[in-house]
Rosetta silent file (secondary structure, phi, psi, omega in degrees, C-alpha in Angstrom):
SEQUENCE: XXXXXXXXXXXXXXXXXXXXXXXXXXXXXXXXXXXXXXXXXXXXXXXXXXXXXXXXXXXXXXXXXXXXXXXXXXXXXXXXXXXXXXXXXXXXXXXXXXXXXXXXXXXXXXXXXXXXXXXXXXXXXXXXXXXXXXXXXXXXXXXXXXXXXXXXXXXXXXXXXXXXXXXXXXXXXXXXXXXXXXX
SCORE:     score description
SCORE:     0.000 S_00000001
   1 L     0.000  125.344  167.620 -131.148   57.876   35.472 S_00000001
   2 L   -96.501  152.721 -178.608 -129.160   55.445   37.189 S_00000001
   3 L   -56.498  177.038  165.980 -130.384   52.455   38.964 S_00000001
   4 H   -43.225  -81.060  170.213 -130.866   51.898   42.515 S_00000001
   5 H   -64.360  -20.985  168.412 -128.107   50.057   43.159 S_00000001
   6 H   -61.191  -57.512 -173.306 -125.315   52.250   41.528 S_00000001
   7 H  -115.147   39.328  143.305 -126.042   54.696   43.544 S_00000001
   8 H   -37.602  -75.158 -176.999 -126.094   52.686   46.466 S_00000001
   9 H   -37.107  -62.355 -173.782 -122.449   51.695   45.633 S_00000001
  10 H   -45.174  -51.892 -179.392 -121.858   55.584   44.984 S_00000001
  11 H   -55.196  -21.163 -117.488 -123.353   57.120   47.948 S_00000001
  12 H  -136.870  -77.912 -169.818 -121.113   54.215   49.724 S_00000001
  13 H   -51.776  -62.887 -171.210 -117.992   55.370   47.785 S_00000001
  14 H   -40.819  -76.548  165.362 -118.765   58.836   48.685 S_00000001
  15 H   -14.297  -49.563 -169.823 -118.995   58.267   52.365 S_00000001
  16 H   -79.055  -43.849 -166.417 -115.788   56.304   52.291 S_00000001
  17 H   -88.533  -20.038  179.223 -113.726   58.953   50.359 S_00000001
  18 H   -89.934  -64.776 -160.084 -115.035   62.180   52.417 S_00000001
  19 H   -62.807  -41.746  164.057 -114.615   60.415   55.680 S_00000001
  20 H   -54.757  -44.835  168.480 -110.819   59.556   54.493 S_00000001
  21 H   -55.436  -66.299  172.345 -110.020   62.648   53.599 S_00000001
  22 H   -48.175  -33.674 -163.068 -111.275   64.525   56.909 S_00000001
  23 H   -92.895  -12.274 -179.813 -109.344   62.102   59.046 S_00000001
  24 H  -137.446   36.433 -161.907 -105.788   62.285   56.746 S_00000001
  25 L  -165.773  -30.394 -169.474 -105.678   64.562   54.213 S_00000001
  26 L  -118.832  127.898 -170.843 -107.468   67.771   55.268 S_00000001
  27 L  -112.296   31.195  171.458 -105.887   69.710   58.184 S_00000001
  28 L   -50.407  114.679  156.718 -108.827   71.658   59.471 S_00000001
  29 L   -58.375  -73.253  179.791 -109.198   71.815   62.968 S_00000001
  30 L   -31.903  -32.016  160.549 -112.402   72.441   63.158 S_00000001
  31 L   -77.876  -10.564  173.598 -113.018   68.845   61.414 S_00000001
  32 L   -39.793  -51.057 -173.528 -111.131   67.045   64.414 S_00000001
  33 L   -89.690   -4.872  168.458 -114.691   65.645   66.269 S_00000001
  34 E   -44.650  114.995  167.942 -116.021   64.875   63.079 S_00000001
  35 E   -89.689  125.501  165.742 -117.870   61.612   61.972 S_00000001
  36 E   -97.508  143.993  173.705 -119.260   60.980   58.442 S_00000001
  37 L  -131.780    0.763  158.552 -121.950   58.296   59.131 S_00000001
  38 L  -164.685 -167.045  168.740 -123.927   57.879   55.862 S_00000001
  39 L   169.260  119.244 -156.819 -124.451   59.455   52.673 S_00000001
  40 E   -89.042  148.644  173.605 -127.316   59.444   49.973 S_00000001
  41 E  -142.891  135.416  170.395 -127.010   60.454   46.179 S_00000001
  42 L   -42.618  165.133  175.605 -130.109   61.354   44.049 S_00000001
  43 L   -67.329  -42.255 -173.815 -131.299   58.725   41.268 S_00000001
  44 L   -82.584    6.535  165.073 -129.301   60.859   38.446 S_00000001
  45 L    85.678   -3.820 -172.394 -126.079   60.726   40.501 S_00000001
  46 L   -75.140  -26.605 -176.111 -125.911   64.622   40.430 S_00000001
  47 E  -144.375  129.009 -164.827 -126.104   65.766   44.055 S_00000001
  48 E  -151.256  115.829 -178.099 -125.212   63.478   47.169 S_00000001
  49 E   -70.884  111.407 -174.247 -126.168   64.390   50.950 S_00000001
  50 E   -87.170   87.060 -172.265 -122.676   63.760   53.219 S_00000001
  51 E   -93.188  133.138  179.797 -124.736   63.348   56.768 S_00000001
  52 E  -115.997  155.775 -172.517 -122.049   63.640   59.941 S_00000001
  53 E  -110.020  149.938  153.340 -121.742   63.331   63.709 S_00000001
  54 E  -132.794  136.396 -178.686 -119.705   65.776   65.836 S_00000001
  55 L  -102.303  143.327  175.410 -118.001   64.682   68.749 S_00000001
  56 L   -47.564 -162.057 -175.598 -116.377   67.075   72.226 S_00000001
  57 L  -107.618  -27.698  177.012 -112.571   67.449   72.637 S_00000001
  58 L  -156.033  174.227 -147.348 -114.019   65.092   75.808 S_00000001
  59 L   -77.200    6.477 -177.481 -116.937   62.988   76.888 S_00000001
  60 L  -114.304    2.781  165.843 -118.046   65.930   79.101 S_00000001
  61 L   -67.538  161.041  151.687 -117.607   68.711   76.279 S_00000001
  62 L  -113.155  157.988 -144.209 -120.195   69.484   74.026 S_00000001
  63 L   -54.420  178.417  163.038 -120.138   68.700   70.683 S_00000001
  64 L  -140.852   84.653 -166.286 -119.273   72.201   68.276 S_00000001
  65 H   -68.500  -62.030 -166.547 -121.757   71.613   65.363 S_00000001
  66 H   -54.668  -47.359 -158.782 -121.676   75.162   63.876 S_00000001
  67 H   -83.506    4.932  159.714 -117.677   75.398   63.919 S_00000001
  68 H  -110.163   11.378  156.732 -117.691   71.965   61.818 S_00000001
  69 H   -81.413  -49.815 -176.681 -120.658   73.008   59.751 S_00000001
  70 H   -77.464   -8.604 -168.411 -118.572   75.767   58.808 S_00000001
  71 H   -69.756  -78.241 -167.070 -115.714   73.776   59.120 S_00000001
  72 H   -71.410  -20.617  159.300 -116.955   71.259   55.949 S_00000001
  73 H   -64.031  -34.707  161.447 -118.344   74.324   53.941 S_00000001
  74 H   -46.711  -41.897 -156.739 -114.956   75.404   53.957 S_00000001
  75 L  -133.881   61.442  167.037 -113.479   72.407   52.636 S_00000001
  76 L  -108.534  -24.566  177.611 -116.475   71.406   50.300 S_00000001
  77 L   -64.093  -38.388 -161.352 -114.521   72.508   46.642 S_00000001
  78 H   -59.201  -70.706 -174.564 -111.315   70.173   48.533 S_00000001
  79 H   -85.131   23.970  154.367 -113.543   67.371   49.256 S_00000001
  80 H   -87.162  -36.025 -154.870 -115.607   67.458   45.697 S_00000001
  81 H   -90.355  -17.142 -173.364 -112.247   67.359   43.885 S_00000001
  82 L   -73.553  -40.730 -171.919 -111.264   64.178   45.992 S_00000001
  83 H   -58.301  -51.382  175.711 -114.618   62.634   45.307 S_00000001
  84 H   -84.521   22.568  176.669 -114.587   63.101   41.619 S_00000001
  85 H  -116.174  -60.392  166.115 -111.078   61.738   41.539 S_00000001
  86 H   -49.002  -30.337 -155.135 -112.231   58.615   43.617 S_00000001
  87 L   -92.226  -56.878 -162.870 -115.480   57.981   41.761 S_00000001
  88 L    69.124   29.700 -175.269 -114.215   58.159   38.276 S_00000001
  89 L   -93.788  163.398  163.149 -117.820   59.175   37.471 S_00000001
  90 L   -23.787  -63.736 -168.604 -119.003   61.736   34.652 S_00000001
  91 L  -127.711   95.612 -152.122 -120.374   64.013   36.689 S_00000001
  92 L   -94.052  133.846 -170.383 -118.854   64.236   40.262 S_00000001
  93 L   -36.662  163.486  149.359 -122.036   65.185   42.795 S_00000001
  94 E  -102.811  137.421 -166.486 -122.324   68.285   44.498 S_00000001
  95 L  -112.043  131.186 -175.666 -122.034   67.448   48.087 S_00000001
  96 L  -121.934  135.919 -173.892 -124.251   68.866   50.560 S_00000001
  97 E  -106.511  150.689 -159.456 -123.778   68.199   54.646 S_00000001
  98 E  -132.143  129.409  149.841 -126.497   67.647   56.889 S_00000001
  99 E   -32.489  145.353  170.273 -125.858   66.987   60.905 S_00000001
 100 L  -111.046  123.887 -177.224 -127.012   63.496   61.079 S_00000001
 101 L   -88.298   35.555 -170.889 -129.505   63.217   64.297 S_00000001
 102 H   -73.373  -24.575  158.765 -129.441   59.597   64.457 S_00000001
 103 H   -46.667  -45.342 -178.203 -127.628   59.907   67.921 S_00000001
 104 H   -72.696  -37.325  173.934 -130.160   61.915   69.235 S_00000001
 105 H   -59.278  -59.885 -167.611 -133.015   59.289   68.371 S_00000001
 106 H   -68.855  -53.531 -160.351 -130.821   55.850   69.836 S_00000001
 107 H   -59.733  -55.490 -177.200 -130.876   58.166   73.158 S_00000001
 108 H   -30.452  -53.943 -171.208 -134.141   59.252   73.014 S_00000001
 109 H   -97.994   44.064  173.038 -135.062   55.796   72.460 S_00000001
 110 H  -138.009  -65.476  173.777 -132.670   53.916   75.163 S_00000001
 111 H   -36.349  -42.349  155.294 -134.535   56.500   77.511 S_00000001
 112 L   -42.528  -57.977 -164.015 -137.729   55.417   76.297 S_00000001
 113 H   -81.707  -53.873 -161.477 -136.837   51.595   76.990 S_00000001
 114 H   -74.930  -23.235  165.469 -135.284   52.039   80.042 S_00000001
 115 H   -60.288  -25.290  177.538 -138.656   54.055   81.206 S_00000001
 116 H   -77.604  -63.264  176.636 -140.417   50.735   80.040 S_00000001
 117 H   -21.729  -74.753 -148.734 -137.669   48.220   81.940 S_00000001
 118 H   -58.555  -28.614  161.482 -138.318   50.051   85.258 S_00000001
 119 H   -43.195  -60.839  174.461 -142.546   50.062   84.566 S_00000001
 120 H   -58.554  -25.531  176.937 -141.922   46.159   84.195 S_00000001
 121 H   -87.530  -49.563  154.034 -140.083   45.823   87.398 S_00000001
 122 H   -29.298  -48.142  -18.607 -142.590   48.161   89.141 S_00000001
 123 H   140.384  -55.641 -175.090 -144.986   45.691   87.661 S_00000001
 124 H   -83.691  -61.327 -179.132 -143.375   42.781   88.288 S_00000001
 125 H   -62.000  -12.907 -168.448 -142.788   43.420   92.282 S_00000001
 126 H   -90.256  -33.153  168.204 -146.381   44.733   92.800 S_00000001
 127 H   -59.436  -47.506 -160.446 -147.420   40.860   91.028 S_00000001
 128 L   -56.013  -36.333 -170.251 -145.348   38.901   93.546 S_00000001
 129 L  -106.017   39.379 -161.224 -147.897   39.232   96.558 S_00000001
 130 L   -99.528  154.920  165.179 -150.898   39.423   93.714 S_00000001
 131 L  -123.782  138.466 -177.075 -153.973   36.985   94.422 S_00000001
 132 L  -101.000  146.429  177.171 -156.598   36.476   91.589 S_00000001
 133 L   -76.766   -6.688  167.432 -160.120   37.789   92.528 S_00000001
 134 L  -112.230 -109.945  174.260 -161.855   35.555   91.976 S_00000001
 135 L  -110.308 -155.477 -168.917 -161.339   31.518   92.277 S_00000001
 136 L   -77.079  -30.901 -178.442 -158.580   29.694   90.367 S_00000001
 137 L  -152.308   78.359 -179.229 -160.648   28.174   87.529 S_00000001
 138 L   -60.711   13.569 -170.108 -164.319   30.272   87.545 S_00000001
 139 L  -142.484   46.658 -146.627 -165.302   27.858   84.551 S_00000001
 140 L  -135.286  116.979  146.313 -164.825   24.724   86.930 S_00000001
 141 L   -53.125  128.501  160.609 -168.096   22.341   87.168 S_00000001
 142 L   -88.069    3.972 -150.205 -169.233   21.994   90.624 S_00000001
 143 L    96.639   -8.407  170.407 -171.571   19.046   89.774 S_00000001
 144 L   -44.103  163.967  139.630 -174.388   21.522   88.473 S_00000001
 145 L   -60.159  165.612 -174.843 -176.043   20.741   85.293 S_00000001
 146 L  -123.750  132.487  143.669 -174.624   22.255   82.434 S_00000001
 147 L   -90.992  110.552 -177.091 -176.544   24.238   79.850 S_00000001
 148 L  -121.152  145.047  177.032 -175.410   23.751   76.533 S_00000001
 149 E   -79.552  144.063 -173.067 -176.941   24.813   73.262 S_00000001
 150 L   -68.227 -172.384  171.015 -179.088   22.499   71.059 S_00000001
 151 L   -79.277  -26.123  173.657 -178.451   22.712   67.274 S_00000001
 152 L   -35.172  -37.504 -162.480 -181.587   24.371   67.426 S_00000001
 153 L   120.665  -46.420 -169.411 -181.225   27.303   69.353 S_00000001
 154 L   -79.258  130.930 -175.402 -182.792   25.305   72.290 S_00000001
 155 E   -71.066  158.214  141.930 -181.198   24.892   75.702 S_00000001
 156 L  -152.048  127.414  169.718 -181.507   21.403   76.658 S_00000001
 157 L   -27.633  127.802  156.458 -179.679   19.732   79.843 S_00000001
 158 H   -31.603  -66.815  162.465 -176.928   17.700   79.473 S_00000001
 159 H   -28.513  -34.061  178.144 -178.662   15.405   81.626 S_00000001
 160 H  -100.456    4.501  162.975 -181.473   15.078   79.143 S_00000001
 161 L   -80.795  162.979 -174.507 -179.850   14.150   76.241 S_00000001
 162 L   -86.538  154.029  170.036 -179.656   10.366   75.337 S_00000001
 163 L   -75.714  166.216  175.173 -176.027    8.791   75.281 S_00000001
 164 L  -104.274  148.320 -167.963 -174.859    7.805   72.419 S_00000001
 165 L   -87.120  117.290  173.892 -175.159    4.698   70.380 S_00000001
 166 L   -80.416  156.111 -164.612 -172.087    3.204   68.854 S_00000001
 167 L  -138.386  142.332 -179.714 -172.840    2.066   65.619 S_00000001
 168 L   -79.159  140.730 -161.780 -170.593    0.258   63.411 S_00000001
 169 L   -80.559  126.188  169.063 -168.416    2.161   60.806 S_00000001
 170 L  -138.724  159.613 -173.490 -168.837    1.014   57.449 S_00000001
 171 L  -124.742  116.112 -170.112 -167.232    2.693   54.321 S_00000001
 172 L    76.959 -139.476  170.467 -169.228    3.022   50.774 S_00000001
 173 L   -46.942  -29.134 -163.084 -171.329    0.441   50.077 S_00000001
 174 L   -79.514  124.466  178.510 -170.336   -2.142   53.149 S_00000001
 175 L   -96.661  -29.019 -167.184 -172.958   -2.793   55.347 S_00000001
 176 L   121.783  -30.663 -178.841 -171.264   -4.946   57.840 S_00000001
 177 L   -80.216   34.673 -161.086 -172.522   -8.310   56.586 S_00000001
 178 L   -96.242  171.699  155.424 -169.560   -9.533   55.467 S_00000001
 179 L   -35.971  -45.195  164.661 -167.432  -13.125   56.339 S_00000001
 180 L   -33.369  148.197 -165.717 -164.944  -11.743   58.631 S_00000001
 181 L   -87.605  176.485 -164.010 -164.859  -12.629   61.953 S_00000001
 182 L  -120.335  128.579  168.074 -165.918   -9.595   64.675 S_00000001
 183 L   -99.419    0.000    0.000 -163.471   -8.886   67.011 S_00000001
């Protein structure tokens, strides 16, 4: 088993050497809208998932998945021997290609947000001419009494408690009786 990070790097390598190939080295038509956009390799380095985008001939075509799925099984012995020439590993992966839907997901979710913007603006204009129902500060003394709780449990009026006595601070032992003058 190889670590984590090797076959980061590999999976990395991989990516980089398949994606080179399709764009200079392999004259398939059918690979022309292709993208490789990531690519994973098991922990023993033995098998490594190429995942790809396909793009129209233009931005109002659609995409031709199937002719460049069959498109990269054709030219999967081509691009293994490139791989295992690039890698310089033991055992060069078997590479398997998976559409990658990550495109579909960023729209899905730009669609999503922009359903949220226009909620917030809806939202926002229906607030401008907003009033609050009740008053401005409902927890605003009018001059009432107050009820506040004793430690007790027991209400007792604000009004009926005694003010408080200052008392002079002393620290430890110091009572206060000392030589210093009182300010």
């Amino acid at each position: 088993m190889a670590d984590a990070a090797r076959a980061r790097r590999l999976a990395k390598r991989i990516a980089a050497i398949v994606a080179s190939a399709i764009e200079y080295e392999i004259k398939d038509p059918g690979l022309a809208g292709v993208t490789i956009t990531d690519a994973k390799v098991t922990a023993d380095l033995h098998d490594a998932t190429v995942y790809y985008t396909v793009m129209g001939r233009t931005l109002h075509d659609e995409p031709n998945c199937a002719g460049a799925a069959a498109a990269l099984e054709r030219a999967k012995g081509v691009l293994r021997t490139k791989v295992g020439a690039g890698t310089g590993v033991r055992f060069t992966p078997t590479l398997t290609f998976t559409l990658d839907t990550i495109s579909d997901s960023v729209h899905r979710m730009d669609e999503l947000l922009a359903r949220a913007r226009a909620a917030d603006a809806d939202l926002a204009r229906v607030r401008v001419g907003a009033k609050p129902a009740g008053e401005a500060d409902p927890y605003r003394d009018n001059g009432s009494v107050a009820q506040s709780p004793a430690p007790g449990g027991l209400g007792i009026r604000t009004s009926d408690r005694p003010e408080a006595v200052e008392a002079p601070l002393t620290c430890g032992g110091d009572t206060g009786d000392d030589d210093r003058p009182k300010e």
